[in-house]
C-alpha positions in Angstrom: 73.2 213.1 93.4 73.7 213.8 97.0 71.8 211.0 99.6 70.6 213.1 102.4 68.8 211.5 105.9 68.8 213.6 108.8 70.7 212.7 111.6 67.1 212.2 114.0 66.0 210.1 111.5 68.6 208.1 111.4 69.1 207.4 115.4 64.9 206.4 114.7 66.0 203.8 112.2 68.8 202.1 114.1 66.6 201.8 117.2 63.6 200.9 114.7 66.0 197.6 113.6 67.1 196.9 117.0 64.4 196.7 118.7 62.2 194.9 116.2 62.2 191.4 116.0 61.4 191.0 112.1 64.8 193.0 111.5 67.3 191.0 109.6 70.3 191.8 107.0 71.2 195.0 105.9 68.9 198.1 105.6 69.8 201.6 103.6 69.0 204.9 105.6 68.4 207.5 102.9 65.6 209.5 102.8 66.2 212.3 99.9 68.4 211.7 96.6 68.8 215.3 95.5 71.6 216.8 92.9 74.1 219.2 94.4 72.3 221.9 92.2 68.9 221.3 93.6 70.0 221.4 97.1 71.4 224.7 96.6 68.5 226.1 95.1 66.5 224.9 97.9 68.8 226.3 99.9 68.7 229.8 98.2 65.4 229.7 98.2 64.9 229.6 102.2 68.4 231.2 103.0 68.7 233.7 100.2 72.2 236.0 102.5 74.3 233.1 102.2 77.0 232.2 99.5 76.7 229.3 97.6 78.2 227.8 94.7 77.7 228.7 91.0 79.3 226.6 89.2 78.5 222.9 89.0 80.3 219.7 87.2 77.3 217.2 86.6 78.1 213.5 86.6 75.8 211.0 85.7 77.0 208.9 88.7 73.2 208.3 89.9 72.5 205.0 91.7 69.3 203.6 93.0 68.8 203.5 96.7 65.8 202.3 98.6 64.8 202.8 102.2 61.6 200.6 101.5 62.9 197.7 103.5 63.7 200.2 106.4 60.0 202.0 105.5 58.6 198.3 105.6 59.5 198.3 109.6 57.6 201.6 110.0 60.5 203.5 109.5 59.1 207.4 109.0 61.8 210.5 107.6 61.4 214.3 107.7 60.6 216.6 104.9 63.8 217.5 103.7 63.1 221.3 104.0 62.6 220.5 107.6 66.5 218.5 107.7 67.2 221.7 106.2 66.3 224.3 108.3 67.0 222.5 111.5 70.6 222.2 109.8 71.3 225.8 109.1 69.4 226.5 112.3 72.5 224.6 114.1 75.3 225.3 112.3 74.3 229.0 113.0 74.1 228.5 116.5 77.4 226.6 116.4 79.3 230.0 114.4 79.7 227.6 111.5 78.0 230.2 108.8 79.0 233.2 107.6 76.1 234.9 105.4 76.8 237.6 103.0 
């Protein structure tokens, strides 16, 4: 499994913590536990010209991680097809993609 949180969302949670006075200890910033095979298919399915990766080694390495403390404070994450497309979006503009 890959933990995904978009980079926005992120900066919101670390500015959620500090500036809230109920904050305390650690918190976890994930918003989407996907497997590397899922991701890819989501990706296909919105970006079908690129190459991706066909073949897949699947470990059962999966670990439970909550953002519910994080979410407790108010703490709000994007649709990851949104995290998606904004990422491809910029890493287009940036010449970092090559489709077929």
């Amino acid at each position: 499994h890959r933990w995904i949180v978009d980079v926005r969302d992120l900066v919101d949670a670390i500015l959620l913590a500090y500036e809230n006075h109920e904050a305390e200890g650690r918190y976890i910033c994930t918003s989407h536990a996907v497997t590397e095979r899922d991701l890819v298919e989501k990706l296909k399915s919105i970006y079908p010209n690129y190459k991706y990766p066909t073949n897949y080694t699947e470990v059962n390495d999966y670990r439970m991680l909550s953002s519910k403390k994080l979410q407790s404070l108010g703490w709000k994450f994007r649709p990851l097809e949104e995290t998606l497309i904004d990422s491809v979006k910029s890493y287009g503009e940036a010449e970092l993609l090559q489709s077929q």
